[in-house]
C-alpha positions as CSV (number, residue, x, y, z in Angstrom):
1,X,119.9,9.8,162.5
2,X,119.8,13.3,164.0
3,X,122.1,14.7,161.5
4,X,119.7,13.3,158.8
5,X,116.6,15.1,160.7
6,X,118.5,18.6,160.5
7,X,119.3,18.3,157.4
8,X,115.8,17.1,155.8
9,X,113.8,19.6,158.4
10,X,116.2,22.1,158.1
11,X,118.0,22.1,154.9
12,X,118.0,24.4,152.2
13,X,116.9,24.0,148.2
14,X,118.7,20.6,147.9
15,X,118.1,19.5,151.0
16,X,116.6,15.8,150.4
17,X,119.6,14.9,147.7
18,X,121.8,16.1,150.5
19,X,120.1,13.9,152.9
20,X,120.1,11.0,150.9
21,X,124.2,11.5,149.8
22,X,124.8,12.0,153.5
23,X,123.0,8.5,154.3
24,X,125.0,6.9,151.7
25,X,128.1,8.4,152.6
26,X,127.9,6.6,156.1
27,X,126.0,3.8,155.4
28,X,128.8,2.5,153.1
29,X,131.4,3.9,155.5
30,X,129.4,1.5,158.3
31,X,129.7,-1.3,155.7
32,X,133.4,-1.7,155.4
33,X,132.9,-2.1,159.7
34,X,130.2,-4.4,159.2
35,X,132.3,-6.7,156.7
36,X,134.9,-6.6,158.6
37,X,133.5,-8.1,161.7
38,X,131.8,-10.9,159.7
39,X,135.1,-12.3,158.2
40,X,136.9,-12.2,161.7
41,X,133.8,-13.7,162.8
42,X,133.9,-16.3,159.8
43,X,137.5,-17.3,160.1
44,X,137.3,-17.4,163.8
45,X,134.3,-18.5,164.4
46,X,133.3,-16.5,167.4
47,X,133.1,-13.7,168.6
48,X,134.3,-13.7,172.0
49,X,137.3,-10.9,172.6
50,X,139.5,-13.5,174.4
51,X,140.0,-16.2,171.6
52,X,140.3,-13.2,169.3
53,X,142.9,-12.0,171.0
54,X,144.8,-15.1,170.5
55,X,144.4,-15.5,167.1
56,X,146.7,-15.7,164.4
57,X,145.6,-14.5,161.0
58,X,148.3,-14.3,158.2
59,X,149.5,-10.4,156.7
60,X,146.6,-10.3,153.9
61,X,144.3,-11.0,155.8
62,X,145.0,-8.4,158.7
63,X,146.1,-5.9,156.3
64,X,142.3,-6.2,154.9
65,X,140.9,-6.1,158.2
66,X,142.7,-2.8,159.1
67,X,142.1,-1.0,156.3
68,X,138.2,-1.9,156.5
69,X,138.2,-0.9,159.7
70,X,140.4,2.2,159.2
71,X,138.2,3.4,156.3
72,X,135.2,3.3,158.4
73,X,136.5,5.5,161.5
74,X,138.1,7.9,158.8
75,X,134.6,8.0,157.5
76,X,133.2,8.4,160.6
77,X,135.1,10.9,162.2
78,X,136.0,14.0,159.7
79,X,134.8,16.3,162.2
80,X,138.0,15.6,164.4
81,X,140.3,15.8,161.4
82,X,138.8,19.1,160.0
83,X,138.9,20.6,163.5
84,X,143.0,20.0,164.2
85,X,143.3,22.0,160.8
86,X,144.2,25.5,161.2
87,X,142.8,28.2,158.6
């Protein structure tokens, strides 16, 4: 939410489309989380840390859940990435 302040107080010309692609950019990066915390919490049916720990689900399944959750940190984090390249 800060980020979307300085960009719609700050901005320059284009500063509300930019505002508005930056909100969608993460709010369908947050999504992908969002999704995948419902279906553990479907199949499991809780939520609790231990029993999830314990759980078995078959290779789809996880690989879906990993690259949901991947997608969403990769989303959430370019800063980091852009930061290790060196120019």
């Amino acid at each position: 939410m800060p980020l979307f302040l300085l960009i719609v107080l700050f901005g320059s010309d284009n500063k509300v489309r930019a505002s508005l692609y930056w909100f969608l950019y993460t709010f369908l990066g947050s999504l992908f989380l969002l999704l995948a915390i419902l279906t553990i919490s479907s199949l499991m049916g809780t939520t609790d840390f231990d029993a999830l720990f314990k759980a078995n689900f078959n290779s789809t399944t996880q690989y879906y859940l990993f690259a949901g959750i991947l997608f969403t940190f990769a989303v959430k984090t370019p800063t980091i990435f852009l930061l290790i390249v060196d120019y």
